[in-house]
N, C-alpha and C positions, 0 to 999 in steps of 0.2 A: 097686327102690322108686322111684316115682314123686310128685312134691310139686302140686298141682294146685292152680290158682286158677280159680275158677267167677267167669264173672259175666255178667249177662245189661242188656238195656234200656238202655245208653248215652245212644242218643238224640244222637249229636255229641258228647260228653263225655267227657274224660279229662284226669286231674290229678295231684299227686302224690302223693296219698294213695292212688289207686288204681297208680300208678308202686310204688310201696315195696313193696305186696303183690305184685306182676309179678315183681318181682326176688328174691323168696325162695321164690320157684315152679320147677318144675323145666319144666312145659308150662300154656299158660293155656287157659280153655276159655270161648268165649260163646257164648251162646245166645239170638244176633238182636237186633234193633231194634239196628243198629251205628247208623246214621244216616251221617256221613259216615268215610268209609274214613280219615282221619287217625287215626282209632280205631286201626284193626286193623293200619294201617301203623306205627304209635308200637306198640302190643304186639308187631308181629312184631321189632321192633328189639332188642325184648329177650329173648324166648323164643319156645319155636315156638308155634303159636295152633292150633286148631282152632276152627272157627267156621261157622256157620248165620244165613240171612237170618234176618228178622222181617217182619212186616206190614207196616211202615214205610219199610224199606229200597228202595232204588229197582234203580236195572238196575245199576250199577254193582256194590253186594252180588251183588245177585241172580247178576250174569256168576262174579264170583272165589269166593263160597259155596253152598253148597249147601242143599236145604230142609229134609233130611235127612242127617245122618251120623251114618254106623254105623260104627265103631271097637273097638280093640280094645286096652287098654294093660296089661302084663302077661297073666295071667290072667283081666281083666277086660271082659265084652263093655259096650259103651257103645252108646246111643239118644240123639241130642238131634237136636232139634228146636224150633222156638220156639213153636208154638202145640202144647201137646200133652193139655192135659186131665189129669185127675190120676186117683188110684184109683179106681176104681168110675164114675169118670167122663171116660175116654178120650175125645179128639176123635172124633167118627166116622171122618175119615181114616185113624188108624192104629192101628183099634180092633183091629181082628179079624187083624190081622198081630203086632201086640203080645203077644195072647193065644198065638198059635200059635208065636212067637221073643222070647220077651221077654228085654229084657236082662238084665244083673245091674245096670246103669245105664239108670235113663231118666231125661233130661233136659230140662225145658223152661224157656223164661222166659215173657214177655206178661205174665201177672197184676200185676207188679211188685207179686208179696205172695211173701217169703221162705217158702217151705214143704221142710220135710223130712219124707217120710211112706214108711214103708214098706206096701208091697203084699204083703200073706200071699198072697193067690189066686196073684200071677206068681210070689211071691219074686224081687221087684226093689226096689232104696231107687230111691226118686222125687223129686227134688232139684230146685228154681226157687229162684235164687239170691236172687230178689229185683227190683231194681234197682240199678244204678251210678251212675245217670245223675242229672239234675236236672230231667228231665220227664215228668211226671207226677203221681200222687194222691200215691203215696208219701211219707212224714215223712221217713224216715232213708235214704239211702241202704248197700246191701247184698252183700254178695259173699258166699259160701261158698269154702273149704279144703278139702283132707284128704288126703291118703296112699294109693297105692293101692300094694300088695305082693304078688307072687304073688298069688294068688285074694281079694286082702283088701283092703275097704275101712277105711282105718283114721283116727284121730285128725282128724275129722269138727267145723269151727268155722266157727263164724258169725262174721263182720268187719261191724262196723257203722259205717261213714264215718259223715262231719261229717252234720249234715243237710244235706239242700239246698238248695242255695243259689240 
């Protein structure tokens, strides 16, 4: 069993309310707009990270992550990516690949609007964590949790930080 912390949209930001959640995580996962790599250097200190550009990110991201990563933890195939469009409305980029490999996970951030939706047509949950960060439209800041077990996505929580500041 694996403890997963999702968060996406940083934007330069990390604190210790987003530190607390890092450390009751077994792996942490972002999905882009890191902004500056002290980010992802303060996460890797604590747990392993996988992680994807965003829009924002400059060459430095761009050099050490990737646009796309496809993983696999337990039983579980993983998709993140940071622009990625949601059910029935897939980016065009990784419309018609999705369809024909879809994960049991797909992940995006960019909207910095917290969505969990599942997809009947793929049979994938579709997860945007939100945002973590303190730039943007956003009220609250956001992260997602949960459990992944054998083939199983389990004990699935929204974490709502301070607002932002």
């Amino acid at each position: 069993m694996k403890k997963i912390l999702l968060l996406s949209d940083t934007h330069s930001f990390i604190d210790n309310q987003i530190l607390k959640f890092v450390k009751q995580a077994d792996e942490v996962w972002h999905a882009g707009d890191i902004g500056d790599l002290k980010v992802t250097d303060t996460l890797k200190k604590h747990k392993p990270l996988r992680a994807v550009f965003g829009n924002i990110d400059g060459k430095d991201a761009r050099a050490e992550f990737p646009l796309d990563l496809k993983f696999e933890v337990e039983n579980v195939s993983v998709w993140m990516t940071h622009i990625g469009g949601y059910p029935n409305k897939y980016n065009q980029r990784i419309r018609e690949e999705i369809k024909t490999n879809p994960p049991k996970i797909f992940i995006c951030g960019h909207s910095h609007i917290l969505k969990v939706q599942y997809d009947k047509k793929l049979n994938l949950l579709h997860l945007n964590p939100g945002a973590a960060g303190n730039h943007g439209f956003h009220k609250i800041r956001t992260m997602l949790r949960f459990k992944i077990e054998k083939d199983e996505i389990k004990d699935l929580e929204i974490i709502e930080l301070a607002a932002r500041g």
